[in-house]
C-alpha positions in Angstrom: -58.4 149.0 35.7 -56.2 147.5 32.7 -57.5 143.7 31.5 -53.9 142.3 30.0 -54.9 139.6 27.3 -51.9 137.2 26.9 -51.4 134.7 24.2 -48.2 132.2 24.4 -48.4 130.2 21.3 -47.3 126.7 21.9 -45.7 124.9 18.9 -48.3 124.4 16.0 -51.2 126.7 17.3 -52.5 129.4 15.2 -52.4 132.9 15.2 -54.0 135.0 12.6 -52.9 138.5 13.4 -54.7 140.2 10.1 -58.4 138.9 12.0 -57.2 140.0 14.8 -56.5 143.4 14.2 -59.2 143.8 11.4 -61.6 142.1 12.6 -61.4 141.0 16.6 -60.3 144.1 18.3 -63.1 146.3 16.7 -65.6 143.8 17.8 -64.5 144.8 21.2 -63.9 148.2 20.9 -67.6 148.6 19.3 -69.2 146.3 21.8 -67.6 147.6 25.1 -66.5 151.3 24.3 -69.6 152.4 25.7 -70.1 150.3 28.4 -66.4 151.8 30.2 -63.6 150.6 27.7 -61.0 153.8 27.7 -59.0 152.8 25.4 -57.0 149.4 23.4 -53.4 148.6 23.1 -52.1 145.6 21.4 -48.3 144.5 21.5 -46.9 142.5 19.4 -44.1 140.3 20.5 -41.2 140.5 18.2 -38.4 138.7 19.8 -36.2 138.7 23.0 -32.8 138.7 24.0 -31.0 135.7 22.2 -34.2 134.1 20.8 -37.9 134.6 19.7 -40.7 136.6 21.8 -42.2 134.1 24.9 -45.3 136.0 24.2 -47.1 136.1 20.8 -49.7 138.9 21.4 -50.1 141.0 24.9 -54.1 143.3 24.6 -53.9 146.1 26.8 -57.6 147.2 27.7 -58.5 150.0 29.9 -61.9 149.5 32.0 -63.5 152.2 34.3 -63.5 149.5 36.3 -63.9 145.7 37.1 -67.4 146.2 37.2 -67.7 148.2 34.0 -65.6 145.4 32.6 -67.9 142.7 34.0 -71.3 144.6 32.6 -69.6 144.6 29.0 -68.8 141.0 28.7 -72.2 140.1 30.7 -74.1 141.7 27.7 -71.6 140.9 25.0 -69.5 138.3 26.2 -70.5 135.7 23.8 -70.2 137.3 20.8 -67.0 138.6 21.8 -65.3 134.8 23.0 -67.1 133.2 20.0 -65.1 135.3 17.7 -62.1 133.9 19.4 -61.8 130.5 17.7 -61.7 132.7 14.4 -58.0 133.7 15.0 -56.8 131.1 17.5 -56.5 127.8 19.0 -55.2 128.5 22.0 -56.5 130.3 25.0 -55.3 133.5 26.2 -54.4 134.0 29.8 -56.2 137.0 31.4 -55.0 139.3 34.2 -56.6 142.4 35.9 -54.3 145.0 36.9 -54.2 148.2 38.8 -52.2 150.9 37.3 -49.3 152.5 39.4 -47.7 155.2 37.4 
C-alpha cells in the first residue's frame, strides 16, 4: 500500500521545506520503519505547463499494508502530526493507494 501525502499551499500558508526534510521525514522514517514503512519518497513540485506547480509537496510512503500503516500511527501518531504545525499551516490531503505497475 502507498499513503500519498499532498500539500496545496493556498496563498500566504507556510511551508518550510528545510524541517521538513531534516527534520519531519526522519521522524517518520524512525518511528514507523519498523512497524511496515518500505520505503519514503518526497516530490517536490516545481512548476507546470505555463505557470507554477498546483501541488507544493507530494510524500510517497510505502506500507506493508493499511493495517501496518494504522499500527504505526496508533503508537506514534501523535508525535508524528504534532510535528506537523512545525513546517506548516495547512493540512495535507491523504490518499491510500494500491499499486498497479
Amino acid at each position: 500500500m502507498i499513503l500519498s501525502v499532498i500539500y496545496q499551499l493556498q496563498p500566504g500558508q507556510k511551508f518550510d521545506l528545510d524541517y521538513y526534510t531534516k527534520s519531519h521525514i526522519p521522524l517518520v522514517q524512525d518511528r514507523l520503519q519498523n512497524l511496515g514503512l518500505k520505503s519514503v519518497q518526497v516530490l517536490h513540485g516545481t512548476g507546470s505547463p505555463g505557470g507554477p506547480p498546483p501541488v507544493k509537496l507530494i510524500a510517497l510512503l510505502e506500507f506493508d499494508s493499511i493495517q501496518s500503516f494504522q499500527n504505526g500511527m496508533e503508537k506514534h501518531g501523535a508525535e508524528i502530526m504534532g510535528d506537523v504545525a512545525k513546517f506548516t499551516d495547512t493540512q495535507p490531503q491523504i490518499q491510500f493507494n494500491d499499486k498497479l505497475s
